[in-house]
C-alpha positions as CSV (number, residue, x, y, z in Angstrom):
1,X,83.7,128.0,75.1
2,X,86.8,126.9,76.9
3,X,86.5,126.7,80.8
4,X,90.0,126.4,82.9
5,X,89.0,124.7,86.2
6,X,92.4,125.7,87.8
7,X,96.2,125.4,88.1
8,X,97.4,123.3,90.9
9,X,100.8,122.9,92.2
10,X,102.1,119.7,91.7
11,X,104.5,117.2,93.7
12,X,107.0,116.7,91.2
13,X,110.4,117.5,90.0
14,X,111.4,119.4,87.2
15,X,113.7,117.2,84.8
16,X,116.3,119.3,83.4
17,X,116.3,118.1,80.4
18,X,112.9,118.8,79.9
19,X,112.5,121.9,77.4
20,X,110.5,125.0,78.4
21,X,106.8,124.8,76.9
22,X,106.3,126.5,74.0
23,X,106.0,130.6,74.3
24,X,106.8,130.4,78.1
25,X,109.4,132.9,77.6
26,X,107.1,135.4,75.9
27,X,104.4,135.4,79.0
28,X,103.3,138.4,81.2
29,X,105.8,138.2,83.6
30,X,103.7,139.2,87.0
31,X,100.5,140.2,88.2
32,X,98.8,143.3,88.7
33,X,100.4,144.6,91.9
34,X,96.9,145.7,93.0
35,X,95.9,142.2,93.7
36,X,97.1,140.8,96.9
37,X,96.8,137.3,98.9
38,X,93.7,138.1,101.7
39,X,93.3,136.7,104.6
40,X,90.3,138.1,107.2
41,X,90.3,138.4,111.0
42,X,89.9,135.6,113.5
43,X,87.7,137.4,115.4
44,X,85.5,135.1,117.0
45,X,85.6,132.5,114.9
46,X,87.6,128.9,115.6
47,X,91.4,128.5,115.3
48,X,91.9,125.7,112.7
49,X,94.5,123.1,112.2
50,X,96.5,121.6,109.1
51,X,93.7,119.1,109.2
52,X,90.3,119.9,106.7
53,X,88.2,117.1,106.3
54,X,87.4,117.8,102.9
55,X,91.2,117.4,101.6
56,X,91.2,113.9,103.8
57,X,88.3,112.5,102.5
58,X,90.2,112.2,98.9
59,X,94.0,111.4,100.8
60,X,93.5,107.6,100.7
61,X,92.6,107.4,96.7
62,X,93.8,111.2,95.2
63,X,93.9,110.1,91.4
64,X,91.1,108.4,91.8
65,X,89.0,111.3,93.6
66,X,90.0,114.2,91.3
67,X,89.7,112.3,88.1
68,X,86.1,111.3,88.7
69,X,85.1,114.9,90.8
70,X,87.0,117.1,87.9
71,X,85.2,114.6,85.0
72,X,82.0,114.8,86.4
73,X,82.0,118.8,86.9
74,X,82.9,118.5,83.1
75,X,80.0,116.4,82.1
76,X,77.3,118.2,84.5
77,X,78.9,121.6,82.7
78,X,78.5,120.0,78.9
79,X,77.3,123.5,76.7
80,X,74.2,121.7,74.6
81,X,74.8,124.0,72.2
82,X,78.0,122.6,70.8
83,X,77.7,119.4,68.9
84,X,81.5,118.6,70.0
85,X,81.9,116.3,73.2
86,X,82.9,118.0,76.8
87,X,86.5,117.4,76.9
88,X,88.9,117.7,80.0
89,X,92.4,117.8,79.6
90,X,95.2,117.3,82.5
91,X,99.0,118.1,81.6
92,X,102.0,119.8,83.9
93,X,103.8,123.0,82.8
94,X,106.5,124.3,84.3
95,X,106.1,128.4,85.1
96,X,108.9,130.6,86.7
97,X,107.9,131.7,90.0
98,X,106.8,135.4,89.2
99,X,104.0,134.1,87.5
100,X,102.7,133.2,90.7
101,X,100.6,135.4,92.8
102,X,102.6,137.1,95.1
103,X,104.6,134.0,96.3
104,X,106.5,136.2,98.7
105,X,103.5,136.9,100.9
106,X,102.5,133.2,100.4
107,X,105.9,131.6,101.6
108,X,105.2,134.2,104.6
109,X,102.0,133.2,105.6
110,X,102.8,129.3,105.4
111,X,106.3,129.8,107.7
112,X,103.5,131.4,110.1
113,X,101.1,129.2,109.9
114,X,104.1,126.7,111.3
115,X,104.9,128.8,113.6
116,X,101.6,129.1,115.5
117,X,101.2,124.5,114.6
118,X,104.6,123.3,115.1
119,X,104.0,121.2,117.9
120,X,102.5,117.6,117.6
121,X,100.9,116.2,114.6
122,X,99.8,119.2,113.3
123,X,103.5,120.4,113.3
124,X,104.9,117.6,111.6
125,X,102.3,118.7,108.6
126,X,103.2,121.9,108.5
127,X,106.3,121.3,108.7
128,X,105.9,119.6,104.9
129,X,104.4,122.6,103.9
130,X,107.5,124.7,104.8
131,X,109.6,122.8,103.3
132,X,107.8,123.1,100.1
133,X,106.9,126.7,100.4
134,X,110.9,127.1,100.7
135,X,111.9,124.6,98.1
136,X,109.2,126.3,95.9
137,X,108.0,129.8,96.4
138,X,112.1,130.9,97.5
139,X,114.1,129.6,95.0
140,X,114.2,130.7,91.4
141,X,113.3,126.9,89.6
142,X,110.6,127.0,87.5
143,X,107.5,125.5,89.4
144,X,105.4,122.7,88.0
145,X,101.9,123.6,88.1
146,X,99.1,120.6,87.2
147,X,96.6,122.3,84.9
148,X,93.3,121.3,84.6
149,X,91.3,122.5,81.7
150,X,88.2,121.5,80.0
151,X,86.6,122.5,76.5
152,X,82.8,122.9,75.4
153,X,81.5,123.5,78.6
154,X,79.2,126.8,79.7
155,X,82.3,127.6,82.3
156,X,81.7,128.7,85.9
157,X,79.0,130.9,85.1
158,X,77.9,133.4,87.4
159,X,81.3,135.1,88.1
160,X,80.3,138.4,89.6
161,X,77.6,136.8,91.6
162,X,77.7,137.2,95.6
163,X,76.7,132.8,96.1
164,X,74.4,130.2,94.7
165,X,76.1,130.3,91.1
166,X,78.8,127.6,89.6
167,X,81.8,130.3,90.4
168,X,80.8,130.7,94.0
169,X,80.0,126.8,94.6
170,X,83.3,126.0,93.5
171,X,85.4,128.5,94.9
172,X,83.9,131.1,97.8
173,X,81.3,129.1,99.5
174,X,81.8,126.1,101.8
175,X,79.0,123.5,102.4
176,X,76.9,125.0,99.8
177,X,76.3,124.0,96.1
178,X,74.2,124.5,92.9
179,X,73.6,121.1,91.7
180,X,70.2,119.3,92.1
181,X,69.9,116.1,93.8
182,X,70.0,114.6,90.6
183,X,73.0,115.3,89.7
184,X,76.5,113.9,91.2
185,X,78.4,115.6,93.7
186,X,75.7,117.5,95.0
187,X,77.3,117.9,98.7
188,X,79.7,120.5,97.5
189,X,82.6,118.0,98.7
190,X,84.8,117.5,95.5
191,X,86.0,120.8,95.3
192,X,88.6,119.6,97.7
193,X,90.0,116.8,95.8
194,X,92.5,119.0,93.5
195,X,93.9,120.4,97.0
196,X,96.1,117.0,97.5
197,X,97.6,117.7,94.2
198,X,99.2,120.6,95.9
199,X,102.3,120.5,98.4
200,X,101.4,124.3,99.4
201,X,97.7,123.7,99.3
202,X,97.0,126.8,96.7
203,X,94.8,126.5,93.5
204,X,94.4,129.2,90.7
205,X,90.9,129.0,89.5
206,X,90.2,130.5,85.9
207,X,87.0,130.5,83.8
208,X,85.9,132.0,80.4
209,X,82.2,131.3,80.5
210,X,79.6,130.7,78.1
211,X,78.4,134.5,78.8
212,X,81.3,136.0,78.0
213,X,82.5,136.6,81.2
214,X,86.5,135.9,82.6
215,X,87.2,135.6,86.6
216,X,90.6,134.4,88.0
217,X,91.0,134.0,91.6
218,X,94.0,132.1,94.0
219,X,92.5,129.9,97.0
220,X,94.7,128.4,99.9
221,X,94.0,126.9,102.5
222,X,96.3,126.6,105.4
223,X,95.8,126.8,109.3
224,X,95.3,129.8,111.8
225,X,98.1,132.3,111.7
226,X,99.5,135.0,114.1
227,X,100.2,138.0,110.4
228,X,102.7,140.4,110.8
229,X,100.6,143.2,112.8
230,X,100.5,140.5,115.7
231,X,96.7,139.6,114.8
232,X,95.2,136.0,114.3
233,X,94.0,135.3,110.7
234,X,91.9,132.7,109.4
235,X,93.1,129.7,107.7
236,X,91.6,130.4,104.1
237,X,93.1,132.9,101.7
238,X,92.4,134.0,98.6
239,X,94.2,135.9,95.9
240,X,92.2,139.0,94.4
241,X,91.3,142.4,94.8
242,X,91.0,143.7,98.5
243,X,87.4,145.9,98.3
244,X,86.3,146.8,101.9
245,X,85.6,143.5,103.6
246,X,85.9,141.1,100.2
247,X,88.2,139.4,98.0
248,X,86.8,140.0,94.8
249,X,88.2,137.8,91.8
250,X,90.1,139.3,88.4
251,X,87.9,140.2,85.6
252,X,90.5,141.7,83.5
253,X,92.8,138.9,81.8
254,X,95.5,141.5,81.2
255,X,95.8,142.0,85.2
256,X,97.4,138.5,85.0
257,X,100.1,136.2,83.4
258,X,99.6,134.5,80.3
């Protein structure tokens, strides 16, 4: 069984003379238009800054941090019942932008999120962040995307489960995790470490698990914003199917690009 961690935007360049991957031009060009970037009411809760703790603690060593938290997911995920090592594999493609999800309301959010942090330290952050979301989600370049996969693992099992399962640890719960004490990582912290590899702070999280099961889902996370109907939103988004007050993630491959 093949497991894809997720696809992370990457601070590069593309080089022109650098060919399009193999069958790029034959993908699904967009995503189901039913699927949509969510983001919930303030309400009550706290505005947040560009600053999450869990992004910092991998800023000083970034290569270092996602190599050993992505590795170590890979070995704790090992399926025993293939005789074939766990194997993790790390390469950048280059995707045109409507294979992204919904980069339009994306680049919007992130111009917001400026608008309501532009002042200070927090501004100057933001301020990276759209300039990126303009050099990447408005142009028509191809993107580079870092792409993190890994091979015979059991996948993020439990896909369709509401929290305690590897999906949910990994990408809707915060401070909460599945691992035992006596396994690595068992704070639920390095889920953050691919985020630095990401000048708009989004990851595309994909699985095909060991029970047959396929989830896709988009996560950002950004600051407080002032949306479009004059409301505060939170700072977390994610990229799925709207159902009353959830996000829920893609189950149907074809809904998405290739």
């Amino acid at each position: 069984m093949k497991q894809k961690r997720g696809s992370v935007n990457r601070i590069v360049k593309k080089d022109p003379s650098l060919p399009l991957i193999k069958g790029e031009r034959d993908m699904n060009e967009k995503w189901n238009e039913k699927y949509k970037w969510c983001f919930s009411p303030l309400g009550t809760g706290d505005k947040v800054g560009v600053n999450n703790a869990g992004i910092g603690i991998f800023k000083k060593q970034p290569y270092i941090g996602l190599a050993k938290e992505i590795l170590q997911n890979v070995i704790d995920a090992k399926d025993k019942n293939i005789t074939e090592p766990a194997k993790a594999v790390f390469e950048v493609i280059y995707v045109p932008k409507t294979q992204l999800p919904d980069p339009e309301r994306l680049s919007y959010v992130i111009k917001q999120c400026y608008e309501y942090y532009h002042e200070g330290d927090d501004g100057i952050k933001m301020g990276l962040l759209k300039s990126a979301a303009e050099s990447l989600l408005d142009g028509d370049d191809l993107i580079p995307v870092l792409k993190i996969s890994d091979f015979n693992t059991v996948g993020l099992t439990g896909a369709r489960e509401e929290k305690g399962s590897n999906w949910t640890g990994l990408v809707r719960e915060i401070s909460a995790t599945n691992k035992g004490n006596g396994k690595s990582g068992s704070f639920g912290v390095g889920k953050f470490a691919p985020f630095n590899f990401s000048q708009i702070r989004t990851i595309i999280y994909s699985t095909h698990n060991k029970d047959g099961e396929t989830a896709l889902q988009g996560k950002t996370i950004l600051t407080t914003f002032r949306d479009e109907d004059g409301k505060l939103k939170q700072n977390v988004g994610l990229f799925g199917l709207i159902e009353e007050e959830d996000c829920k993630a893609i189950y149907d491959p074809n809904d998405a690009p290739d």
